[in-house]
The first five atom37 places (N, CA, C, CB, O) and aatype in JSON, in Angstrom:
{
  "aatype": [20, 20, 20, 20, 20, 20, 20, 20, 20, 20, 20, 20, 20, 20, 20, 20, 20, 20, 20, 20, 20, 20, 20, 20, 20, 20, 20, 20, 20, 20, 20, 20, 20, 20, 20, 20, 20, 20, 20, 20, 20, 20, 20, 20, 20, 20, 20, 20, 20, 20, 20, 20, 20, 20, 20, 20, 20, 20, 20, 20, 20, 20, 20, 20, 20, 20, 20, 20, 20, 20, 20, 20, 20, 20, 20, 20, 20, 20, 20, 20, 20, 20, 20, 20, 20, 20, 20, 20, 20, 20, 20, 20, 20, 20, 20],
  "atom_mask": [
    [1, 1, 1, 1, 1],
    [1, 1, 1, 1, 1],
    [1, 1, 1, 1, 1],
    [1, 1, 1, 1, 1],
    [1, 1, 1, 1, 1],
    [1, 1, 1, 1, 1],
    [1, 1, 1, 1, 1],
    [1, 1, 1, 1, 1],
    [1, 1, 1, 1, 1],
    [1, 1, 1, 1, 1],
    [1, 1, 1, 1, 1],
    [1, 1, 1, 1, 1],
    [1, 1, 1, 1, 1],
    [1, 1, 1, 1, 1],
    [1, 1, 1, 1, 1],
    [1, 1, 1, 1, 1],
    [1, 1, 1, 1, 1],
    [1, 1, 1, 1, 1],
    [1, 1, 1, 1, 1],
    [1, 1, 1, 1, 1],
    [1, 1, 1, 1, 1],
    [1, 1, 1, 1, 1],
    [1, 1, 1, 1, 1],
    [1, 1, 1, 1, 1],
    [1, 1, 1, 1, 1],
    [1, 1, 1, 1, 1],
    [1, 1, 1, 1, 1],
    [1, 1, 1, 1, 1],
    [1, 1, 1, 1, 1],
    [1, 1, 1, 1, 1],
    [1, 1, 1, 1, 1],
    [1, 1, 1, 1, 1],
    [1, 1, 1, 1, 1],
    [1, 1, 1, 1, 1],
    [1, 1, 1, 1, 1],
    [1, 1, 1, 1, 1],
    [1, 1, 1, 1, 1],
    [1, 1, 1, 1, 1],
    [1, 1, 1, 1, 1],
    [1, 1, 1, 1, 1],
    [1, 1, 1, 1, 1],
    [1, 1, 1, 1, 1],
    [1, 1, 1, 1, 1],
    [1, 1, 1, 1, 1],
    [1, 1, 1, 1, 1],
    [1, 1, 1, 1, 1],
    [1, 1, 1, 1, 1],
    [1, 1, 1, 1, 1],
    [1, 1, 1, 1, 1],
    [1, 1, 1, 1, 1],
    [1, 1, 1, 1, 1],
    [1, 1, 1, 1, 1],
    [1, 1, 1, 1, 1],
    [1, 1, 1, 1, 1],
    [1, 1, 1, 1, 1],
    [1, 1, 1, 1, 1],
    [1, 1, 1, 1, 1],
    [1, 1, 1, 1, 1],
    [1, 1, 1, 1, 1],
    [1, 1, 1, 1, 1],
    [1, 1, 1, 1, 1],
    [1, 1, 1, 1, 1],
    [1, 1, 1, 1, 1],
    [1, 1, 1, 1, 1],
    [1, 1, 1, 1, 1],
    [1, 1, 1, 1, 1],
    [1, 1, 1, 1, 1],
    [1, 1, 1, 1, 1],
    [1, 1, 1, 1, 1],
    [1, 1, 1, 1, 1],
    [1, 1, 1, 1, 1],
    [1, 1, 1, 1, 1],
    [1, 1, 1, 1, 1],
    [1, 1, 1, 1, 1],
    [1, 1, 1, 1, 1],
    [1, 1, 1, 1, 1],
    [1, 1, 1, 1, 1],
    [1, 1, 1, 1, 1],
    [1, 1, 1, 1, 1],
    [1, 1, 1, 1, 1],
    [1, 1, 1, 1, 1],
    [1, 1, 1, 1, 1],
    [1, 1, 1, 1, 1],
    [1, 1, 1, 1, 1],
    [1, 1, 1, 1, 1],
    [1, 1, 1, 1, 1],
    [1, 1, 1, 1, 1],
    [1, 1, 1, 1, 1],
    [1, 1, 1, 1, 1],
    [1, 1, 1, 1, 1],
    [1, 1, 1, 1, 1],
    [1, 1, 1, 1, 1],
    [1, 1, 1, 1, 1],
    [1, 1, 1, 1, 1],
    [1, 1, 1, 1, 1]
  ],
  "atom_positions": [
    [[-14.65, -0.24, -0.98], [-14.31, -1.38, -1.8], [-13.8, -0.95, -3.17], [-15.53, -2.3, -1.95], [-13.06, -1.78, -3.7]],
    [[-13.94, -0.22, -3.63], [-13.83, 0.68, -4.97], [-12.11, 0.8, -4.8], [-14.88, 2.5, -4.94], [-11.32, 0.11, -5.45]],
    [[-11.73, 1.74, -3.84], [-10.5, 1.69, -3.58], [-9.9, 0.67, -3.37], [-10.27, 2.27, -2.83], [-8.8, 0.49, -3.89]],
    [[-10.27, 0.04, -2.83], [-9.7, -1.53, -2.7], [-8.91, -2.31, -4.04], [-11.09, -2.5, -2.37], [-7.83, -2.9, -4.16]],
    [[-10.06, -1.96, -4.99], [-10.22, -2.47, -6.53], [-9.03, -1.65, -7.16], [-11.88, -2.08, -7.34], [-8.04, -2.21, -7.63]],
    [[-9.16, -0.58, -7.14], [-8.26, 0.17, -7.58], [-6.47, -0.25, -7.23], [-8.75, 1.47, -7.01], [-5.6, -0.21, -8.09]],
    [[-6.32, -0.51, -6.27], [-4.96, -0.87, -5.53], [-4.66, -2.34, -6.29], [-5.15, -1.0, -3.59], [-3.58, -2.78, -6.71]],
    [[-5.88, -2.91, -6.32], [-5.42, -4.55, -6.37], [-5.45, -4.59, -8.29], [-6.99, -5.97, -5.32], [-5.64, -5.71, -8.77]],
    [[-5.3, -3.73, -9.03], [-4.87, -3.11, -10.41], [-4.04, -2.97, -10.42], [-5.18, -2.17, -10.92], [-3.48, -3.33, -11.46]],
    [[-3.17, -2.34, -9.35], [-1.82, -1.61, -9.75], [-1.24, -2.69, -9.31], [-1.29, -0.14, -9.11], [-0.15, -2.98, -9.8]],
    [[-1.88, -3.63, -8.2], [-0.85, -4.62, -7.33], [-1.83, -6.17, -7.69], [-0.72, -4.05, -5.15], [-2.95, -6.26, -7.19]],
    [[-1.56, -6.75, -8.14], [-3.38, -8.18, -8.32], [-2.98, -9.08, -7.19], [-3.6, -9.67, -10.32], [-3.75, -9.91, -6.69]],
    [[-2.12, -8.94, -6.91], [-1.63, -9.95, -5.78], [-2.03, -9.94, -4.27], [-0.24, -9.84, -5.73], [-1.44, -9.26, -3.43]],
    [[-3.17, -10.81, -4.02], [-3.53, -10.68, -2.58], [-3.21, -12.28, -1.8], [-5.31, -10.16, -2.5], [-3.43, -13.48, -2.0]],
    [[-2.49, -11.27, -0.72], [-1.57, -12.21, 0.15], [-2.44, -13.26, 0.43], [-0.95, -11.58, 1.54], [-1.75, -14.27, 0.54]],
    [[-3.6, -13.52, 0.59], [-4.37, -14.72, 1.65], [-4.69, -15.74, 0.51], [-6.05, -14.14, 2.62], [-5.12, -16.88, 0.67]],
    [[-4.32, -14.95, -0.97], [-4.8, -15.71, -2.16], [-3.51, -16.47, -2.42], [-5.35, -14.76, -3.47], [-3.81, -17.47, -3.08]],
    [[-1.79, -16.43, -2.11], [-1.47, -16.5, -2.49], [0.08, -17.51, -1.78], [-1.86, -15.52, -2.95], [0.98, -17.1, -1.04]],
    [[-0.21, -19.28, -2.54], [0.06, -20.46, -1.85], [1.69, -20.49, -2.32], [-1.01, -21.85, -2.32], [2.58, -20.94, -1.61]],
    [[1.91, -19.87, -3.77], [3.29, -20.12, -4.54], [4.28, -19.87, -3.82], [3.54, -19.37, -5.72], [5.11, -20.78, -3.79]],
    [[4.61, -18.53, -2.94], [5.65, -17.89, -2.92], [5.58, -17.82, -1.09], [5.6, -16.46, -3.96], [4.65, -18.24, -0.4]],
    [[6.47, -17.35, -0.76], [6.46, -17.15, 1.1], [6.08, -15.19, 0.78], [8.83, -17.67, 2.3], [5.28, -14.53, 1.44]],
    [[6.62, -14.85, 0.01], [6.57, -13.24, 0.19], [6.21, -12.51, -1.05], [7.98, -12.65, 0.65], [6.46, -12.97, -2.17]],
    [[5.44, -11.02, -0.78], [5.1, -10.37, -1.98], [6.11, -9.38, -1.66], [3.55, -9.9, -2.26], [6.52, -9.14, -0.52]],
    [[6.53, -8.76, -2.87], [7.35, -7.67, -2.63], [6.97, -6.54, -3.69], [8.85, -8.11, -2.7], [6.51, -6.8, -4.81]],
    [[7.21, -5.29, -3.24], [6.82, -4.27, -3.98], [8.06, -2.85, -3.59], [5.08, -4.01, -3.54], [8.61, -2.75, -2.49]],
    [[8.26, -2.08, -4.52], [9.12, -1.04, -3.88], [8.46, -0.03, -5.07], [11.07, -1.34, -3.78], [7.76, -0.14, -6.08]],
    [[9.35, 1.34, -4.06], [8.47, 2.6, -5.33], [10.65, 2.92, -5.41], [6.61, 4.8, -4.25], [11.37, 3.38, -4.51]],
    [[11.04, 2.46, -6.74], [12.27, 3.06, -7.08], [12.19, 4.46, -7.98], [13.06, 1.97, -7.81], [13.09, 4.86, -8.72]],
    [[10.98, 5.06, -7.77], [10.95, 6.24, -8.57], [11.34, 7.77, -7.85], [9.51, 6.25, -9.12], [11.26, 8.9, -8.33]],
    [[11.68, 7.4, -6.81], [11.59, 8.5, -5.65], [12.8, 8.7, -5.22], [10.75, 8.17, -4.44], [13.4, 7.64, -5.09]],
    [[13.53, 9.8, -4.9], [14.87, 10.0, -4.39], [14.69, 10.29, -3.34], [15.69, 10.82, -4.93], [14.04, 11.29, -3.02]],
    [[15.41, 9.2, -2.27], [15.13, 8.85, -0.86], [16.46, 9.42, -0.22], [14.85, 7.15, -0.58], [17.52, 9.19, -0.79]],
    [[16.43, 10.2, 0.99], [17.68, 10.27, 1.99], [18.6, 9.45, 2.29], [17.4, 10.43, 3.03], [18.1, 8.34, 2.47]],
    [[19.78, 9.44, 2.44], [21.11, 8.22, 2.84], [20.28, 7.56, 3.89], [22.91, 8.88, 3.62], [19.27, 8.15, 4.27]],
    [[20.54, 6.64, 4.29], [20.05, 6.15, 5.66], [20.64, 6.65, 6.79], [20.17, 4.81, 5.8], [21.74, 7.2, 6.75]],
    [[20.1, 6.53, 7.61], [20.84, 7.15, 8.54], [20.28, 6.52, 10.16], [20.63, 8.84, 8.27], [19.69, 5.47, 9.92]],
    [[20.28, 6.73, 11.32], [20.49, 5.95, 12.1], [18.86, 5.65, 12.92], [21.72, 6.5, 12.88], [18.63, 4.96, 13.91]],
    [[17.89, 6.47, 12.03], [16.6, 6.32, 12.07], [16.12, 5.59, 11.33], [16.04, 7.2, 11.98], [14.91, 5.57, 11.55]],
    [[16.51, 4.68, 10.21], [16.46, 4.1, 8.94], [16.04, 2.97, 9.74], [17.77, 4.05, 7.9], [16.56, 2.66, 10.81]],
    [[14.84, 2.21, 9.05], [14.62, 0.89, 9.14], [13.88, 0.24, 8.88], [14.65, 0.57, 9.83], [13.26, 0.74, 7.94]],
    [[13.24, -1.3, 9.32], [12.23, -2.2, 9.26], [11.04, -1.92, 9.97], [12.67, -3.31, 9.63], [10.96, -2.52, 11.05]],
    [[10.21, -1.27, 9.7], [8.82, -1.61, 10.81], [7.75, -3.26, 10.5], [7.47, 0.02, 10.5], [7.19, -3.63, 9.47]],
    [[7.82, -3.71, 11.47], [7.17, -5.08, 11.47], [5.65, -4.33, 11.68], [7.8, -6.34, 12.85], [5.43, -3.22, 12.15]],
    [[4.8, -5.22, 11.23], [2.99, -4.82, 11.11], [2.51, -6.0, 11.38], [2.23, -4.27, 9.55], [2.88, -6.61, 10.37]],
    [[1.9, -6.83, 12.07], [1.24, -8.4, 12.67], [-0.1, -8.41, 12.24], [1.2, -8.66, 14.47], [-0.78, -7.54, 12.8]],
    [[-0.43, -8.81, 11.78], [-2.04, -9.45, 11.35], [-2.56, -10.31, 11.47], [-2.4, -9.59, 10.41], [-1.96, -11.33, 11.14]],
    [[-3.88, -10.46, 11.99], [-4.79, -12.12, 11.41], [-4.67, -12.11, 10.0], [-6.75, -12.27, 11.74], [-4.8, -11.07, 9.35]],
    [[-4.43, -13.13, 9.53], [-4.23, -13.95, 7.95], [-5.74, -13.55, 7.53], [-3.86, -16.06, 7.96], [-6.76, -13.67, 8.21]],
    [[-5.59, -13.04, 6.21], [-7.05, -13.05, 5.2], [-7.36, -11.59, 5.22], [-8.59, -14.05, 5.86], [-6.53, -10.69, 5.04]],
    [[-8.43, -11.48, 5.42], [-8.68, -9.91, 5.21], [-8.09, -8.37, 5.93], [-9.99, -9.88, 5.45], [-7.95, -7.23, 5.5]],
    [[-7.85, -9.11, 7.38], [-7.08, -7.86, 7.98], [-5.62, -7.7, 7.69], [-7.16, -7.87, 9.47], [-5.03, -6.67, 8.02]],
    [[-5.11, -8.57, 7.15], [-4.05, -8.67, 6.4], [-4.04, -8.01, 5.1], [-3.83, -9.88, 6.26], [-3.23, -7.1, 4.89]],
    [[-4.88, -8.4, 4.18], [-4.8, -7.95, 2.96], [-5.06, -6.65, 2.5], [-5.4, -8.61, 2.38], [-4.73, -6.16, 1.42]],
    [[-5.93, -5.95, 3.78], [-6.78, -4.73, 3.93], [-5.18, -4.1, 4.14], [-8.21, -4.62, 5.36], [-4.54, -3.84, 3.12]],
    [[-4.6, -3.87, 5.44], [-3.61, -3.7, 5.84], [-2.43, -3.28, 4.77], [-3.48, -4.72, 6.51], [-1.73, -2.26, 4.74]],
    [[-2.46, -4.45, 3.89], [-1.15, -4.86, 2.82], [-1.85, -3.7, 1.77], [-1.01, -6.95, 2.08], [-0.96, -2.88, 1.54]],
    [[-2.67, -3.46, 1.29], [-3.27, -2.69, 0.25], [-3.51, -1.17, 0.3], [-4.43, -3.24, 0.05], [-3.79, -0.37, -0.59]],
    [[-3.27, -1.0, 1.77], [-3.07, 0.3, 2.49], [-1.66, 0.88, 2.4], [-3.4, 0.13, 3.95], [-1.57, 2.11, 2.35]],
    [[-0.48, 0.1, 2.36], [0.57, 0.44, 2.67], [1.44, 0.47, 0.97], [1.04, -0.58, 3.91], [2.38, 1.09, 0.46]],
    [[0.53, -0.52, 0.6], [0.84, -0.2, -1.34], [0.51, 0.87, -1.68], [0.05, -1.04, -2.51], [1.18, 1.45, -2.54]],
    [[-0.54, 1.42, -1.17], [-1.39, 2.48, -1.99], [0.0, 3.85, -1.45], [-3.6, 2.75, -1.19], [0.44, 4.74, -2.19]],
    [[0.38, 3.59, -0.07], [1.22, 4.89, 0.67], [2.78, 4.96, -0.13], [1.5, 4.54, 2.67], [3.4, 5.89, -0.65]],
    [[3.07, 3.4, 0.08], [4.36, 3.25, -0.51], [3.98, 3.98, -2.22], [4.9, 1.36, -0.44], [4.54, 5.08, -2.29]],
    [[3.5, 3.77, -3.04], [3.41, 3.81, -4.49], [3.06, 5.68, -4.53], [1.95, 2.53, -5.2], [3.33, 6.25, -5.59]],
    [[2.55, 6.43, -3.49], [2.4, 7.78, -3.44], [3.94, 7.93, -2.58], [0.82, 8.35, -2.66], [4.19, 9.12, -2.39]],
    [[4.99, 7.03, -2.05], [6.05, 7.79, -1.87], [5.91, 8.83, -0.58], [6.26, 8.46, -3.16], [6.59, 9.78, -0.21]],
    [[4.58, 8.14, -0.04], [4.43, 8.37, 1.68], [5.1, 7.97, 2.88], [3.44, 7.93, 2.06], [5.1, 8.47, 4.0]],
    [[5.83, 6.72, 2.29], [6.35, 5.69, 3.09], [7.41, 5.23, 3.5], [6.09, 4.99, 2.84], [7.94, 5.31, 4.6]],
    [[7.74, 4.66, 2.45], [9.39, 4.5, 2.51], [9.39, 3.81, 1.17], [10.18, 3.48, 3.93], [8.38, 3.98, 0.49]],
    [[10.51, 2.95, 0.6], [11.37, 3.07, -0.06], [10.54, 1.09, -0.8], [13.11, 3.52, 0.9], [9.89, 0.96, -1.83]],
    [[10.86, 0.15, 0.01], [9.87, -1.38, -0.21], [9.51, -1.58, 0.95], [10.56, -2.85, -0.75], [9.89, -0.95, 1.94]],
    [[8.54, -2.71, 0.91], [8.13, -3.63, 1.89], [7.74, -4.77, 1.19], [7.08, -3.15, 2.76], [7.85, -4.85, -0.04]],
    [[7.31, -5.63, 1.88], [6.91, -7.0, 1.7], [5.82, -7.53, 2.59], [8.04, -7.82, 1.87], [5.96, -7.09, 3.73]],
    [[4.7, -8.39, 2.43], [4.26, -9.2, 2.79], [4.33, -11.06, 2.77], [3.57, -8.67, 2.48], [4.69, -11.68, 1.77]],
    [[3.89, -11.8, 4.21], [4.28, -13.32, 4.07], [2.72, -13.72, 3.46], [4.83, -14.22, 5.79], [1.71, -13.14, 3.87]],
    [[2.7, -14.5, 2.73], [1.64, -15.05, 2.42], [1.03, -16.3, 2.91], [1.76, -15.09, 1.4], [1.63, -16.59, 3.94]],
    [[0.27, -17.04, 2.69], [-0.46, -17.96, 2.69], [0.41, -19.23, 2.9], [-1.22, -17.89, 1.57], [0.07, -20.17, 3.61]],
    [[1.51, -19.14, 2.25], [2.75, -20.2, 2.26], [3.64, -20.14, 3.33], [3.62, -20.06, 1.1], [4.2, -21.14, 3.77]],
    [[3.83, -18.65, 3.9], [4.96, -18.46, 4.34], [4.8, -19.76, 5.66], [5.21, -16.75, 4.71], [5.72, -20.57, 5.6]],
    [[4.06, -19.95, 6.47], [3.79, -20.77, 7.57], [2.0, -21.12, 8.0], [4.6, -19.98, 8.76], [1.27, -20.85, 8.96]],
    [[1.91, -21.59, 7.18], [-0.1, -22.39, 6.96], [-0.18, -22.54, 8.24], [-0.58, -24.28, 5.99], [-1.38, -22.43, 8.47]],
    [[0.11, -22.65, 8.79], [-0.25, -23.22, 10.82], [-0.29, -21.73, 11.67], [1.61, -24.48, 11.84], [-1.0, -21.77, 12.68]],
    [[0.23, -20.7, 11.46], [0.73, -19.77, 12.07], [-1.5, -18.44, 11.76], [2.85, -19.26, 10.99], [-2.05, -18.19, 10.69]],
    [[-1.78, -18.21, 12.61], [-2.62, -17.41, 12.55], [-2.47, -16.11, 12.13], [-3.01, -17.44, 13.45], [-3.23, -15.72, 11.24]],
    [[-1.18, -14.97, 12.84], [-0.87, -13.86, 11.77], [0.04, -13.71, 10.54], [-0.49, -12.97, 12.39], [0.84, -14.61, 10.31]],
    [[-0.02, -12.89, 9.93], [1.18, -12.31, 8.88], [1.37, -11.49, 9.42], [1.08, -11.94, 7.49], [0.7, -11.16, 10.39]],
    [[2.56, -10.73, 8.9], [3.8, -9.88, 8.74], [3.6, -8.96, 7.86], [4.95, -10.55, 8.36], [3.76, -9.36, 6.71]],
    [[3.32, -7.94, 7.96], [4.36, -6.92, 6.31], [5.75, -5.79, 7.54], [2.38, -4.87, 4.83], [5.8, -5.13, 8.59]],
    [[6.66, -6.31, 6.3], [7.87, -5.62, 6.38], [7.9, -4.14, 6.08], [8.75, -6.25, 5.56], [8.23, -4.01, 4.9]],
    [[7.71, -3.09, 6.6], [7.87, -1.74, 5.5], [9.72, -1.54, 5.99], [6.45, 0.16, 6.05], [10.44, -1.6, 6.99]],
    [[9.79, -1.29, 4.59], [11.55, -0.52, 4.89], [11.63, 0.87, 4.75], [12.82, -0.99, 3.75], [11.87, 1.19, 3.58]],
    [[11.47, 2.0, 5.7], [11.64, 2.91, 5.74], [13.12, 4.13, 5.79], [10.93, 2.73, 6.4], [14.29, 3.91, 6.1]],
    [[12.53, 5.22, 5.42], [14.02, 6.09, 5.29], [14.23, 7.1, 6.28], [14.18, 6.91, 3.9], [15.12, 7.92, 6.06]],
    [[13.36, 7.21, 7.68], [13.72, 7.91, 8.18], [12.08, 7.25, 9.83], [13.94, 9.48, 7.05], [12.0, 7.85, 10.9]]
  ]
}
């Protein structure tokens, strides 16, 4: 949980908390990433809404922001579709 805390500092925004927007977005532009190339892409991630979601989403901040990952991603929030049982995070990867 400590780590948890730590992530949600750098990032305060937790998806299951969050009714305003359809999507969170985050990118690490500090990193010099490869051209794309024909391995380049979207990986989709499916979740139950609320904690395995947010657990999930706070995992992939922590990778993206160490420049483990790729380049942005995004999560749907709370708004994106209230009826729908999972979320989404988008990672956009470089290889």
């Amino acid at each position: 949980m400590q780590r948890r805390s730590a992530i949600e500092a750098i990032f305060p925004n937790t998806p299951s908390k969050v009714f305003s927007t359809s999507w969170l977005r985050i990118s690490n532009e500090t990193m010099a990433y490869p051209e794309s190339t024909a391995t380049s892409g979207k990986w989709l991630l499916f979740k139950k809404k609320g904690d395995e979601l947010d657990t999930l989403w706070f995992q992939i901040v922590e990778l993206l922001k160490a420049g483990k990952l790729g380049r942005a991603a995004k999560v749907s929030t709370m708004r994106a579709d209230e009826k729908k049982v999972e979320g989404v995070i988008c990672v956009y990867t470089y290889s």
